[in-house]
N, C-alpha and C positions, 0 to 999 in steps of 0.2 A: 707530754702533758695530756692530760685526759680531761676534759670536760661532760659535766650533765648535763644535759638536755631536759629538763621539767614539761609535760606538755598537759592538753585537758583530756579528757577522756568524754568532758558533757557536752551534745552534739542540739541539745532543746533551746532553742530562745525564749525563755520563759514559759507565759501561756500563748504565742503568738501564732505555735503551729510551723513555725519556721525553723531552719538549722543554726546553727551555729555549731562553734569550735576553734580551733588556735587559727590564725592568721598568716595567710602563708610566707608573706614577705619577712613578718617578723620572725619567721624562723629560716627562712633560704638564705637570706640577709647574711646573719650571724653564723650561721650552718657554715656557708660557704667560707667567709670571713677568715672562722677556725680552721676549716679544713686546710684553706689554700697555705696556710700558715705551717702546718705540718701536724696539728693538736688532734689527737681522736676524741671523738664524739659516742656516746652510749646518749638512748634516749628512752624517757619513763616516762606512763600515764601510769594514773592513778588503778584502770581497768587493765592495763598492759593491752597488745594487741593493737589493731587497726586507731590511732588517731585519727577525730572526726574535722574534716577541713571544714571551716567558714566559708559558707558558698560565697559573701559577697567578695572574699578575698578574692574570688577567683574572674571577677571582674575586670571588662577591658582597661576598667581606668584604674586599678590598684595593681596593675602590668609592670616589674621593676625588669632589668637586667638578671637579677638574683633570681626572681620564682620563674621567670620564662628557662633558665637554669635547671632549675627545679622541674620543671616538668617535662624536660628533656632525660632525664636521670634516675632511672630505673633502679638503680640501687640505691639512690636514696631514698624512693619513695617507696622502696619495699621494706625500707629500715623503719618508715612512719606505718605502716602495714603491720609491722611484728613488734611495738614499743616491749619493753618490760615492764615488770610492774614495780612502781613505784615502793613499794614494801621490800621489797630483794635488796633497792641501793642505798650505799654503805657511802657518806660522805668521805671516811677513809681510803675510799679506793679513785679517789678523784680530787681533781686540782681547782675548780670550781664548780658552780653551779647557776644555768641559766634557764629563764622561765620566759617562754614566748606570750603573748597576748593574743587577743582574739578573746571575744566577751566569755565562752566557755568557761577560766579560771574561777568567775566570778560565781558560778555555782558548784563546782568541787572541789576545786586545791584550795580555795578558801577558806573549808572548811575540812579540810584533809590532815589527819592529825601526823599519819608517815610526813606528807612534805613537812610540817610546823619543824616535824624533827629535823626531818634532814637541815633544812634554811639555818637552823641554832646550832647546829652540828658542825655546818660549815663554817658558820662566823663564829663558834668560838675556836676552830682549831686554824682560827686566821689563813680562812680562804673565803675566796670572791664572792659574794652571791649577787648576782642582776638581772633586774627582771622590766621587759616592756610593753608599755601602751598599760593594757587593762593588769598586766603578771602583778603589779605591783599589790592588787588587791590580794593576791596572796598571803600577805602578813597581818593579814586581818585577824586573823586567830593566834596570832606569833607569839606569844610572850616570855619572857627568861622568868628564872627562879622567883626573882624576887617579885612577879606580877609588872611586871613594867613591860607594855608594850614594845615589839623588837624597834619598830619607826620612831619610837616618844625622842624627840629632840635631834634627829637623823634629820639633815636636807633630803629631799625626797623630790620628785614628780610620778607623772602617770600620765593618764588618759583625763584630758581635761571636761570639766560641768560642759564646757562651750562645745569640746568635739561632741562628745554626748548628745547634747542636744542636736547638733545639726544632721549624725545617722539618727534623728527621732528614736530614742531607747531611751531617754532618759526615764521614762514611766515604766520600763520593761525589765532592766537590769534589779538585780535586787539591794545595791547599792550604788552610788557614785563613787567613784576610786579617790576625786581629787576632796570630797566631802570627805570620806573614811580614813584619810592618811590624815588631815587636821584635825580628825577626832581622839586618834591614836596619839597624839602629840607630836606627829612630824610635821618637820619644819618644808612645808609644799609648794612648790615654784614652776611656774610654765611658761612657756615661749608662746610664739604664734602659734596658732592650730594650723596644726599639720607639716611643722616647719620643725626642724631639730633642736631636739632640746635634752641635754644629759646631765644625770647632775651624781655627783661621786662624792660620797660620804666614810670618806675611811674603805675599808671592805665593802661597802653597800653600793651596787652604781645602779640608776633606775634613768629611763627612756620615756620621753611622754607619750609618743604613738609609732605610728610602722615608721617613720623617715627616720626616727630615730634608733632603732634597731640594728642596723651597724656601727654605729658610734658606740653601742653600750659595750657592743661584742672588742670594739677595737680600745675603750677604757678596761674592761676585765685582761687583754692581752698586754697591756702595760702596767699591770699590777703584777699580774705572773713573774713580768721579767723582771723586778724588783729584787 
């Protein structure tokens, strides 16, 4: 089984002067998850090359099992070093597709028209796609044939107004994920912040923040096995 790996390639936090990028729990998390399971992994930004880490990821307090993992692990982290580019992958040549969080998404894959395709690609040829904490904003630009947003009437979560506000970004980001998934018409639901919460729509599984980032990964591995 082969899995995507979606990541961001945008390293700016707005006009703040600070970094951002993908989150590293949400991707060691799920990385691992699959690995240990036996699944390979291929991994694409939009820019291909070096993916930009979330410094605050790298925080003593956002320290899981999974990224301490991770930064033991030189071949993984030279696989985030040399991504591909998101233009090369072929939903074809792969058994789903996952999009880690970390606020970066929210100013390129959101607007990134290769991912819109690949995300339609893979849900109509009925495979997985899941995405968490901020990934969800991804489908922001989504739309099928007939103009209907991909989320319109999908249970959905993400990255909730409340987390937002409490890392102060709510004035920073260029949208709110849980505002822009009820705008689309999805059907939006969250748990406590920062407490797991997954929610499985058919093909669709989405994650509201980084604790919920192996659940999503271990809901897309019990779809596969179907």
């Amino acid at each position: 089984m082969n899995i995507l790996f979606v990541i961001t390639s945008h390293d700016q936090l707005g006009n703040t002067g600070r970094k951002t990028g993908f989150w590293v729990e949400e991707f060691a998390a799920p990385y691992y998850t699959f690995k240990d399971n036996g699944y390979s992994i291929t991994i694409a930004t939009p820019k291909g090359g070096q993916a930009p880490i979330d410094p605050s990821s790298e925080a003593e307090s956002a320290q899981t099992e999974a990224t301490e993992r991770y930064y033991k692990d030189q071949e993984t982290q030279n696989l985030i070093a040399h991504t591909h580019p998101l233009s090369e992958m072929k939903a074809s040549d792969f058994d789903a597709v996952f999009y880690p969080g970390g606020h970066g998404p929210l100013w390129d894959l959101a607007n990134d028209k290769d991912s819109a395709k690949l995300i339609l690609d893979f849900y109509n040829s009925r495979k997985p796609v899941g995405a968490v904490c901020h990934a969800p904003g991804v489908f922001k630009n989504v739309t099928f044939e007939n103009g209907d947003p991909f989320v319109k009437g999908k249970n959905v979560t993400g990255f909730s107004n409340s987390e937002e506000e409490a890392v102060q970004l709510t004035e920073v980001v260029p949208f709110l994920v849980e505002d822009e998934l009820q705008k689309l018409g999805g059907h939006y639901t969250k748990g406590a912040d920062w407490g797991v919460h997954v929610v499985e729509d058919g093909l669709l599984i989405t994650g509201q923040n980084p604790a919920s980032s192996e659940a999503v990964a271990e809901k897309i591995m019990s779809l596969l096995k179907k």
